[in-house]
DOLUM-46498 format. One line per field, with one value per residue: residue number from 0; residue in one letter; chain; x, y, z of N, C-alpha, C in turn. Coordinates in steps of 0.2 Angstrom, whole numbers, plus 2048, in hexadecimal, padded with zeros to 3 digits. Layout:
num: c(NUM / ...)
residuo: c(A / ...)
cadena: c(A / ...)
n_x: c(X / ...)
n_y: c(Y / ...)
n_z: c(Z / ...)
ca_x: c(X / ...)
ca_y: c(Y / ...)
ca_z: c(Z / ...)
c_x: c(X / ...)
c_y: c(Y / ...)
c_z: c(Z / ...)
END
This chain:
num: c(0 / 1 / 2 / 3 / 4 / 5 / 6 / 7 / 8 / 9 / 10 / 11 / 12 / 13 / 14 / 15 / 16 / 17 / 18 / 19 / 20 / 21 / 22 / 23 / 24 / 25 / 26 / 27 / 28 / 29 / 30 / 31 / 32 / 33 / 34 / 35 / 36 / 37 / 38 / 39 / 40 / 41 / 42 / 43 / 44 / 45 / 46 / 47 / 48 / 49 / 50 / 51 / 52 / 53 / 54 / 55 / 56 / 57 / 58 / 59 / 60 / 61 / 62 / 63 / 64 / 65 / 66 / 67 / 68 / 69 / 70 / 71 / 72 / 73 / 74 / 75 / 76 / 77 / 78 / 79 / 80 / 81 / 82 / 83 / 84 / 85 / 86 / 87 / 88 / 89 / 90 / 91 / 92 / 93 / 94 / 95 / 96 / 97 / 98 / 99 / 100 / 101 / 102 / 103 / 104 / 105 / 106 / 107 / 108 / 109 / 110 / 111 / 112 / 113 / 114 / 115 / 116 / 117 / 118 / 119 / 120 / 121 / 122 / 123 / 124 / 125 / 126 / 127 / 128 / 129 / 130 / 131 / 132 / 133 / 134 / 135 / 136 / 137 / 138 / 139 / 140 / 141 / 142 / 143 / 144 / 145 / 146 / 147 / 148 / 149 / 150 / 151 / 152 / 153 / 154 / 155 / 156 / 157 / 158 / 159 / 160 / 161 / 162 / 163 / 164 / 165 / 166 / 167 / 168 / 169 / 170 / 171 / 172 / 173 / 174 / 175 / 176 / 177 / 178 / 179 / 180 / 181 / 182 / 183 / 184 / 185 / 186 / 187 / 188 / 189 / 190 / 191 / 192 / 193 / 194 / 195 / 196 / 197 / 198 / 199 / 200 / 201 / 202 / 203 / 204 / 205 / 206 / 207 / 208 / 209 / 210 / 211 / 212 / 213 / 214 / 215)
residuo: c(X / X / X / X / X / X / X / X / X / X / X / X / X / X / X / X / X / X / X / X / X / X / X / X / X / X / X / X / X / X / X / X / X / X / X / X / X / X / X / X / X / X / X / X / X / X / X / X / X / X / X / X / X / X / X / X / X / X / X / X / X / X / X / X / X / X / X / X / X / X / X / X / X / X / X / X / X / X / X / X / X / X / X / X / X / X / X / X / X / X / X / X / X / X / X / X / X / X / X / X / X / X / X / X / X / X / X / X / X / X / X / X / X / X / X / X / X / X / X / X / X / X / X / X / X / X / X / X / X / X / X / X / X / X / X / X / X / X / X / X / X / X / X / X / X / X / X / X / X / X / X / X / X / X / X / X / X / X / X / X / X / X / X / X / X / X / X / X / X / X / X / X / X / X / X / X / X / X / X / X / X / X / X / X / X / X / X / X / X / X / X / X / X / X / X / X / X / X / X / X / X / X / X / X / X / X / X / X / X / X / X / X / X / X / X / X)
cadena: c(A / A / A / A / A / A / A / A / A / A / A / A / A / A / A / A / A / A / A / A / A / A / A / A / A / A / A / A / A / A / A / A / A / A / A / A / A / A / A / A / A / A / A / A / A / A / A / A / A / A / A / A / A / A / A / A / A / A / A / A / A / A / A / A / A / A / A / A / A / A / A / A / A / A / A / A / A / A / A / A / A / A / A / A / A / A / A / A / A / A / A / A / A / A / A / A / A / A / A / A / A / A / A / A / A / A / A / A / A / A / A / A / A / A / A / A / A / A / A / A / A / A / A / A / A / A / A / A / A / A / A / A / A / A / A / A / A / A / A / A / A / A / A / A / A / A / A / A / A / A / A / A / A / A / A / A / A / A / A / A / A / A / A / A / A / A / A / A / A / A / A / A / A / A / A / A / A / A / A / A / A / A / A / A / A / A / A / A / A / A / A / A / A / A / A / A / A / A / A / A / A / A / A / A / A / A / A / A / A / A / A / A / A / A / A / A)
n_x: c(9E8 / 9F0 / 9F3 / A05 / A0D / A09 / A05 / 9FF / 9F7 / 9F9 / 9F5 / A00 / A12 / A16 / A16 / A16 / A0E / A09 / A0F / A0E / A0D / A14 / A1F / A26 / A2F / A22 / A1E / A28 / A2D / A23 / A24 / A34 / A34 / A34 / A41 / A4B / A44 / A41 / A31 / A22 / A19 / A0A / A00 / 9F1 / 9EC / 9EE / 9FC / A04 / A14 / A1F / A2B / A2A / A2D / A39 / A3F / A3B / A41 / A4F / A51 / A4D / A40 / A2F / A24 / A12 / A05 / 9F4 / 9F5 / 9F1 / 9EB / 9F2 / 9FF / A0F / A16 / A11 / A0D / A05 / 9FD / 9F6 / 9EF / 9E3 / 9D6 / 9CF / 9D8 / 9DB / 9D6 / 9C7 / 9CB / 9D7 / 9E7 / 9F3 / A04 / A14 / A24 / A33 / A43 / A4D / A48 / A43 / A37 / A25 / A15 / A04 / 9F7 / 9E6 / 9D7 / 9C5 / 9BA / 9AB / 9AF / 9B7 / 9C9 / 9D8 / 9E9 / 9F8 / A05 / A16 / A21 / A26 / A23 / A28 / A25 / A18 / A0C / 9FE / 9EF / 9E9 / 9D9 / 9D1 / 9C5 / 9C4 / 9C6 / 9D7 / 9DE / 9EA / 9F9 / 9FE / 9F4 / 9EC / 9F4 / 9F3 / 9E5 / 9E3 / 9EB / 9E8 / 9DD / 9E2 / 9E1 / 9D3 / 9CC / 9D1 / 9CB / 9BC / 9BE / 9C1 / 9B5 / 9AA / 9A8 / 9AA / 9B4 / 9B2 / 9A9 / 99E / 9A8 / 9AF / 9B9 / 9CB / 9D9 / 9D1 / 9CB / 9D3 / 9DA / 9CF / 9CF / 9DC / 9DB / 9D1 / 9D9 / 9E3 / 9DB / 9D8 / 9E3 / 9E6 / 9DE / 9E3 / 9ED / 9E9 / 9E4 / 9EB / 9F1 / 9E9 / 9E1 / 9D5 / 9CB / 9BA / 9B3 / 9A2 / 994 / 992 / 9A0 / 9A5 / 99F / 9A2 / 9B0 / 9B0 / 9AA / 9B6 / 9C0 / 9BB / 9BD / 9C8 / 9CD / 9C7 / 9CC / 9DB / 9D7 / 9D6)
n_y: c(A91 / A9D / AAD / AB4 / ABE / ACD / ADE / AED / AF9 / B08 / B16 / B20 / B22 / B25 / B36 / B36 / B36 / B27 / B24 / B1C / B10 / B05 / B09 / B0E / B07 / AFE / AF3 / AEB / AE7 / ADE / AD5 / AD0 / AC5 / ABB / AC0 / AB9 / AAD / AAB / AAA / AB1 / AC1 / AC7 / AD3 / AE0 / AF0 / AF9 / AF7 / AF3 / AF6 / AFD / B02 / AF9 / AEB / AEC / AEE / AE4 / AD8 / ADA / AD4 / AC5 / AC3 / AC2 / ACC / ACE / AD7 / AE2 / AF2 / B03 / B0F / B1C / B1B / B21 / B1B / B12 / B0E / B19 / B13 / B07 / B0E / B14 / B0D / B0A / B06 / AFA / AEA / AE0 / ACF / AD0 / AD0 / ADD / ADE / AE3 / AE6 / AE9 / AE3 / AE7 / AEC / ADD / ADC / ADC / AE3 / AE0 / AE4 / AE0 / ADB / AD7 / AD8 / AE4 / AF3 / AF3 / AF2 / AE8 / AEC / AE5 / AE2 / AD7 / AD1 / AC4 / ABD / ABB / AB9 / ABC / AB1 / AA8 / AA3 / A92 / A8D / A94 / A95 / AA4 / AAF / AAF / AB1 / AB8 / AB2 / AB9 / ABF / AB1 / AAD / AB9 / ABA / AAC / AAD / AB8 / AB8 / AB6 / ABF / AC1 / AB4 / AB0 / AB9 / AB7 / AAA / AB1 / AB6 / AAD / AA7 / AB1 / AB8 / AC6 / AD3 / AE3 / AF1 / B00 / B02 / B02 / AFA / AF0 / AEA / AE7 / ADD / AD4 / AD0 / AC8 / AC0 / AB7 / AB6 / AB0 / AA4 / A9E / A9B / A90 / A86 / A85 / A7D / A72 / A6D / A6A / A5E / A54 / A50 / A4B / A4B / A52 / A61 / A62 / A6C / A71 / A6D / A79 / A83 / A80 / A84 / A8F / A97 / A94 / A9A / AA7 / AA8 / AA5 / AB1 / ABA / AB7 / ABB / AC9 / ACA)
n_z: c(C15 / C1F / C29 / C27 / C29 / C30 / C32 / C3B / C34 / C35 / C30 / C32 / C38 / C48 / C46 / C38 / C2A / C20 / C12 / BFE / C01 / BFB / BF7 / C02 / C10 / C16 / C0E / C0C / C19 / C1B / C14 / C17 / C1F / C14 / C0C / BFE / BFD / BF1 / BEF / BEA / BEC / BE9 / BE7 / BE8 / BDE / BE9 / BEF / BE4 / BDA / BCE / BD6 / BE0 / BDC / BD7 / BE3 / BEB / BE1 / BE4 / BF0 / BEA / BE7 / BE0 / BD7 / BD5 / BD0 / BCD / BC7 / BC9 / BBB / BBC / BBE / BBA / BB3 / BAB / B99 / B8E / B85 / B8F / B96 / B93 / B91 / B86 / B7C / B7D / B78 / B79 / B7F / B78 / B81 / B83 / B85 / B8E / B8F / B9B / B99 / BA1 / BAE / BB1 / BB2 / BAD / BA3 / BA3 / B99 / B99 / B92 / B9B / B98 / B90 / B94 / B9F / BA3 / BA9 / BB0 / BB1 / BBD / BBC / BC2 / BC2 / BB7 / BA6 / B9B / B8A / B8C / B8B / B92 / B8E / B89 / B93 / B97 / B96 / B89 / B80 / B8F / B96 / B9E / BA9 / BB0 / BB3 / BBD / BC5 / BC9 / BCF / BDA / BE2 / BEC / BFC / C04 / C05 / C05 / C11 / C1A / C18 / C1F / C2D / C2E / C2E / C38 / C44 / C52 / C57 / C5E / C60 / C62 / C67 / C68 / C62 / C63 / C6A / C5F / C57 / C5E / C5D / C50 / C51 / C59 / C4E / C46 / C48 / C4C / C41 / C3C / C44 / C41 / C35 / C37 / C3E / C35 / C2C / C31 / C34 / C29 / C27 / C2F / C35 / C37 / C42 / C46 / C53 / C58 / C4F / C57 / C64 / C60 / C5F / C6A / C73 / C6F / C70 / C7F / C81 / C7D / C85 / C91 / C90 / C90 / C9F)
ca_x: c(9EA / 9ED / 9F6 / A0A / A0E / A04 / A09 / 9FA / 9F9 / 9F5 / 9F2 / A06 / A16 / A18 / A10 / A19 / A09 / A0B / A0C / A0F / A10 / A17 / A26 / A2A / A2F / A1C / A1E / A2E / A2C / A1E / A28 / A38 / A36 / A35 / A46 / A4F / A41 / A3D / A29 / A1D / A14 / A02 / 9FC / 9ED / 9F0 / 9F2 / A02 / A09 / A18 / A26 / A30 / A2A / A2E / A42 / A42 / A3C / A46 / A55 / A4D / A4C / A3A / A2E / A1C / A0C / A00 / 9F3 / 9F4 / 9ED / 9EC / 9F5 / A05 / A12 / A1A / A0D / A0C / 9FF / 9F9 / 9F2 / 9EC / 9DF / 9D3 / 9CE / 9DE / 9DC / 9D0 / 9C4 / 9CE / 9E0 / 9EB / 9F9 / A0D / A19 / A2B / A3A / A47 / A51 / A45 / A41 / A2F / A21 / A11 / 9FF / 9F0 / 9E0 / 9CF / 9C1 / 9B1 / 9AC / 9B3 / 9BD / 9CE / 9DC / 9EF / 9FB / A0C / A18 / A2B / A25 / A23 / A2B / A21 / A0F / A0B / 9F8 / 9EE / 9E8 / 9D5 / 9D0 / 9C0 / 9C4 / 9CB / 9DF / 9E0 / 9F1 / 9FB / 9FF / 9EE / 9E9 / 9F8 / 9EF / 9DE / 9E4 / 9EF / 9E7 / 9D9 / 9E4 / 9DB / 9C9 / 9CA / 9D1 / 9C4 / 9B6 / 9BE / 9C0 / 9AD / 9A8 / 9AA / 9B0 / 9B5 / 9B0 / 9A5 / 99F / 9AB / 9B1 / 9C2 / 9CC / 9DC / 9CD / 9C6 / 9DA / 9D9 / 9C9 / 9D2 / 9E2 / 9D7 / 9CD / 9E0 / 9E6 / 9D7 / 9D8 / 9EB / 9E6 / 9DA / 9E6 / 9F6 / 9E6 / 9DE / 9F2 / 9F5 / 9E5 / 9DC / 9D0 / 9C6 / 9B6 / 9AD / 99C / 991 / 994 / 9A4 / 9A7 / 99D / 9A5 / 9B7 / 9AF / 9AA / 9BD / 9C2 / 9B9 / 9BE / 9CF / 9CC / 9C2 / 9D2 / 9E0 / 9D4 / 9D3)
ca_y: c(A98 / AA4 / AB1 / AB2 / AC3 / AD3 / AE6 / AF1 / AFF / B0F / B1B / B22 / B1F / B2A / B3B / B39 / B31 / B23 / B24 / B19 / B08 / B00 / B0C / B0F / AFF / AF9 / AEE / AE9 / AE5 / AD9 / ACE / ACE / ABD / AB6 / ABF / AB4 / AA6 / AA9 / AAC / AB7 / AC7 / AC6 / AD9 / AE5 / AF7 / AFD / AF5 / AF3 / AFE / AFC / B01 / AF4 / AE9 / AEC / AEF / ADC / AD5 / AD8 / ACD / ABF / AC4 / AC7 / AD1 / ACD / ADC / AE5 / AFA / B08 / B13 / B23 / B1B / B22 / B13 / B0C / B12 / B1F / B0C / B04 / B12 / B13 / B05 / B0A / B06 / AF3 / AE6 / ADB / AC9 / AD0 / AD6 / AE1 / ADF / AE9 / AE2 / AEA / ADF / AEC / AED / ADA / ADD / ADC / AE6 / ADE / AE7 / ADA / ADE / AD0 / ADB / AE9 / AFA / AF2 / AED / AE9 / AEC / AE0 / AE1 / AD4 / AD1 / ABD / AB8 / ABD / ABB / ABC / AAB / AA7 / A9C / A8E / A8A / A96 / A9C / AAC / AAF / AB2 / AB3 / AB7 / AAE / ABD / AC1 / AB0 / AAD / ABE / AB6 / AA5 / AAD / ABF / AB9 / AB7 / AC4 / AC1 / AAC / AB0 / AC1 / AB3 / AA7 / AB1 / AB9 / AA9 / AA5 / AB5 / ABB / ACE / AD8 / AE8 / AF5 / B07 / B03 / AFF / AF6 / AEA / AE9 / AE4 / AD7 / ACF / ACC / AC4 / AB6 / AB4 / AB3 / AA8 / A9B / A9C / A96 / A8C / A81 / A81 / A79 / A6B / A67 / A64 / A58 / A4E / A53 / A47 / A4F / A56 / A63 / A63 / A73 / A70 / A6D / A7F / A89 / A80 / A86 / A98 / A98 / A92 / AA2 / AAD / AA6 / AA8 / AB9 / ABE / AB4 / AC0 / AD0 / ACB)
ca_z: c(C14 / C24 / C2A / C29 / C2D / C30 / C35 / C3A / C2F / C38 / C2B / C30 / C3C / C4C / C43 / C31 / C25 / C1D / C08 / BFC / C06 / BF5 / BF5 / C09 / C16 / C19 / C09 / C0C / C1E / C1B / C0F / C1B / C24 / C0E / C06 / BFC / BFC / BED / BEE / BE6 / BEC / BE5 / BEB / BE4 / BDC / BEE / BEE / BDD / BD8 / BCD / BDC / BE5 / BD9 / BD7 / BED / BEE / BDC / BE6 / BF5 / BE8 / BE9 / BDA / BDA / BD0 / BD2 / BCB / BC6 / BC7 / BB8 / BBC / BBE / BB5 / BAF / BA5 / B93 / B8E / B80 / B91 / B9B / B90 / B90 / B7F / B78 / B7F / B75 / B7E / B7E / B75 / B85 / B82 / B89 / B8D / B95 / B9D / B9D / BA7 / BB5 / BB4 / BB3 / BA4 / BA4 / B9D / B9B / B98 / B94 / B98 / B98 / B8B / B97 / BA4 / BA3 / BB0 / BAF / BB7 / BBA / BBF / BC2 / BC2 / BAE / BA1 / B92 / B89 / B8C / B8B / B96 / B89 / B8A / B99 / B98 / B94 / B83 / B81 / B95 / B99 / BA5 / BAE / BB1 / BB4 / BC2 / BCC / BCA / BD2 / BE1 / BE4 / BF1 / BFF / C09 / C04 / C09 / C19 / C1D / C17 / C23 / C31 / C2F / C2F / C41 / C4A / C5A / C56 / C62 / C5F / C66 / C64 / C68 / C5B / C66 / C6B / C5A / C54 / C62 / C5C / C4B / C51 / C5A / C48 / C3F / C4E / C4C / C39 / C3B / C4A / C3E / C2E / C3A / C40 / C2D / C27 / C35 / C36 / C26 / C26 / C34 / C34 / C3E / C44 / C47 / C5A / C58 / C4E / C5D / C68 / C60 / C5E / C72 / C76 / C6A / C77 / C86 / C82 / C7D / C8E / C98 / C8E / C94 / CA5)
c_x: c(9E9 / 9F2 / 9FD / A0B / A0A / A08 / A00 / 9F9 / 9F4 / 9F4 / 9FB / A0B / A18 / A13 / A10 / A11 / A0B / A09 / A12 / A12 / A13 / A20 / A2C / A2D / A29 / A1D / A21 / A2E / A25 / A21 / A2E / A3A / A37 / A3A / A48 / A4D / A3F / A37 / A27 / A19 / A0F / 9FE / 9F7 / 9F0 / 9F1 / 9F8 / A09 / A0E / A1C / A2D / A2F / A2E / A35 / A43 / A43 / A41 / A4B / A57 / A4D / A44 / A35 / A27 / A19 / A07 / 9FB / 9F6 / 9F0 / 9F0 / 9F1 / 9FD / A09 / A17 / A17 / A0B / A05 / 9F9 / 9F4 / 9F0 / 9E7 / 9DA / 9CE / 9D1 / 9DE / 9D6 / 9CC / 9C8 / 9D7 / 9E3 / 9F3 / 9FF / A11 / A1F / A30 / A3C / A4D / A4F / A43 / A3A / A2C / A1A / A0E / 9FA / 9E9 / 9D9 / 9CB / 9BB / 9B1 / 9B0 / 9B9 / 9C3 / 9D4 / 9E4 / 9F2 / A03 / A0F / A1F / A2C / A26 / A27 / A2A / A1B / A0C / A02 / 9F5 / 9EA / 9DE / 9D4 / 9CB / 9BF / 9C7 / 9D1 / 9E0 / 9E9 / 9F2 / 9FB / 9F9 / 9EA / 9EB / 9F4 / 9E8 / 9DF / 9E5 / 9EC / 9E1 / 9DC / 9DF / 9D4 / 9CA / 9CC / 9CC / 9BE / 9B8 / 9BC / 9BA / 9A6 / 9A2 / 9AE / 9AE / 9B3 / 9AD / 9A6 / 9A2 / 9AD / 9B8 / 9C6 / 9D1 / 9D8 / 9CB / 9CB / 9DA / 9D4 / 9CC / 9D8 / 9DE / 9D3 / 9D4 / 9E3 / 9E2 / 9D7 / 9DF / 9EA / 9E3 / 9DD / 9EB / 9F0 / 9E3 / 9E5 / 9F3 / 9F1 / 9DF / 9D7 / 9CA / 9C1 / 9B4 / 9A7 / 99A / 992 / 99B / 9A9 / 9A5 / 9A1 / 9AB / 9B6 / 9AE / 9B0 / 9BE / 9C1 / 9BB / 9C6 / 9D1 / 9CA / 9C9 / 9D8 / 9DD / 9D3 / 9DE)
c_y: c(A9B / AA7 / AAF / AB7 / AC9 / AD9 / AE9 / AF8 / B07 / B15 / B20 / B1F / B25 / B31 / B3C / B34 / B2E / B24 / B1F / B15 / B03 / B01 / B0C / B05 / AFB / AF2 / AE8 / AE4 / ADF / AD3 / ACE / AC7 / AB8 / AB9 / AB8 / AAC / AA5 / AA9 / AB1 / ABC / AC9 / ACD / ADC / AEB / AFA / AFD / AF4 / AF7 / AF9 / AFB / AFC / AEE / AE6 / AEB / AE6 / ADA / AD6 / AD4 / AC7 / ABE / AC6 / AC7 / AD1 / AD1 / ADF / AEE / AFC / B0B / B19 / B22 / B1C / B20 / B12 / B0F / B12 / B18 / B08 / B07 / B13 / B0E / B05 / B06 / AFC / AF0 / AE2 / AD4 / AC7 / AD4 / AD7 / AE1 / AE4 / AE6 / AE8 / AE5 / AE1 / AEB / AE7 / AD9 / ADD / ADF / AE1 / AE0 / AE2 / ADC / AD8 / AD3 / AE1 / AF0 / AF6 / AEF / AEC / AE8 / AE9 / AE0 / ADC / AD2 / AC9 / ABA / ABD / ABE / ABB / AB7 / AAB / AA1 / A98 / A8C / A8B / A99 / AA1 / AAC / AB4 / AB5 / AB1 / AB3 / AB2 / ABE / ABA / AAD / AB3 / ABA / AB0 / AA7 / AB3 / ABD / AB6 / AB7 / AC3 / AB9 / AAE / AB7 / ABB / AAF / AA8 / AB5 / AB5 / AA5 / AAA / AB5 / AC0 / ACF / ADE / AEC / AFB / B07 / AFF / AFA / AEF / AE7 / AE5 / ADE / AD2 / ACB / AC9 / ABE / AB4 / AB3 / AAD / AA3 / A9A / A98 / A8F / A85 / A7F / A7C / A72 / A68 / A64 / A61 / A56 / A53 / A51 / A49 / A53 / A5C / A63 / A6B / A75 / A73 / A76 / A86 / A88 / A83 / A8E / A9A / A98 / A99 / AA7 / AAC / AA7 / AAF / ABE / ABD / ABB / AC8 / AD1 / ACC)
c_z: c(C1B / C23 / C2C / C2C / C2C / C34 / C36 / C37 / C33 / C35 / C2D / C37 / C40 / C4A / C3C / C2C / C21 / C14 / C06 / BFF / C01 / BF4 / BFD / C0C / C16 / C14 / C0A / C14 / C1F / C19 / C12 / C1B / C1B / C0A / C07 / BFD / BF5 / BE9 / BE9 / BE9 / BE9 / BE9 / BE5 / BE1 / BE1 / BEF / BE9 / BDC / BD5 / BD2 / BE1 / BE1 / BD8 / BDE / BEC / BE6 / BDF / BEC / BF3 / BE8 / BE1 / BDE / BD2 / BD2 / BCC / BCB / BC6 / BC1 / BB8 / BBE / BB9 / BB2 / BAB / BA0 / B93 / B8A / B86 / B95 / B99 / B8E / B8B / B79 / B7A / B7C / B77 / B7C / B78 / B7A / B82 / B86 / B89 / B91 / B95 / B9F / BA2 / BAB / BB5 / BB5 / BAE / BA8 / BA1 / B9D / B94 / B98 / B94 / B98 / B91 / B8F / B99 / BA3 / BA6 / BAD / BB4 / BB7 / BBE / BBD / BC0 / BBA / BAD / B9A / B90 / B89 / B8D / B8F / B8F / B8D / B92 / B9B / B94 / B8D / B84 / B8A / B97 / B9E / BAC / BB3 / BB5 / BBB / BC8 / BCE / BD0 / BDC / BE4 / BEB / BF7 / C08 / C0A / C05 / C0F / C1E / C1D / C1E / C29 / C32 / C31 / C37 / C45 / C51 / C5C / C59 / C62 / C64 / C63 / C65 / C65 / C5F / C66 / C64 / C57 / C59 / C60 / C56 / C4C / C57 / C53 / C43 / C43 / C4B / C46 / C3A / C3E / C46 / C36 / C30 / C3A / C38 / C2C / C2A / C35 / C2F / C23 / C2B / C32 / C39 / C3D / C45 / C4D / C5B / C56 / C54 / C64 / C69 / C61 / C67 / C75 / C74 / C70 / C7C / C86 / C82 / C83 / C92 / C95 / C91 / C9A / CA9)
END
């Protein structure tokens, strides 16, 4: 797992602020290099939108996301996480839009709504832990940590040094995404290989050295 493509998000573009990154170009711009593959966009509720939804489905693209509540798509039956029972989640489909809603509760308060342009029906995962765990729900579960194994990885063994300048700071993370890539390309072609603890400091010290040479 590393990094395909990335945009640095500056909070807006030129002087105009950036809003709803699900609805404008960011979204869309990211998944570029994958219309018409086919894939799936596994994003949080910062990203989710119906509108995003339709933009990529004409892409040959579908999107499994979480929600927030306040969207006004989602009928008033799962905005309410009174209205959902602990272990019987709730459906809602458009087949117009291509999309099915499901709101899932696995604790007594909390319960998380999920949309996705990807299934199509109330299918249940069989013998999953959980009681009646949708599919929908257990497909975000599997694919959604993306982010969080490659933040673990590259904290693991960073490059980072404290600084107040943020350019530097974004540099420090593109030599922790490079050597993350740098050591998926080396496991799939020799994946029999171990490293040593020498061996990891050694890689970490190279990391730097390359990083000093591009500064000089």
């Amino acid at each position: 797992m590393f990094l395909l493509v990335g945009k640095p998000y500056l909070g807006k573009v030129g002087r105009t602020p950036q809003v709803n990154l699900g609805r404008n170009t960011t979204a869309r711009e990211l998944c570029e290099p994958f219309f018409g593959s086919g894939r799936n966009l596994t994003c949080d509720n910062f990203f989710t939108d119906m509108e995003l939804c339709k933009a990529l489905s004409t892409e040959k693209l579908t999107v499994v996301g979480t929600l927030r509540r306040n969207k006004a798509f989602i009928p008033p039956e799962f905005q309410d996480p009174k209205q959902t029972e602990k272990g019987k989640p709730r459906f809602a489909f458009s087949f117009r839009k291509g999309s099915m809603l499901v709101s899932y509760k696995s604790g007594q308060k909390k319960n998380v709504i999920v949309l996705s342009s990807m299934h199509s029906d109330a299918a249940i995962v069989p013998e999953k832990g959980e009681k009646n765990l949708p599919e929908v729900v257990s497909f975000y579960n599997a694919t959604k940590g993306g982010v969080d194994c490659m933040d673990f990885m590259a904290h693991a063994m960073t490059a980072k040094r404290q600084t107040k300048r943020w350019p530097m700071l974004m540099f420090y993370n593109m030599l922790d995404l490079a050597s993350i890539a740098s050591l998926v390309v080396f496991r799939s072609k020799f994946p029999d290989s171990q490293f040593s603890k020498s061996a990891r400091v050694a890689f970490s010290n190279l990391r730097l050295q390359k990083g000093c040479w591009f500064l000089k």
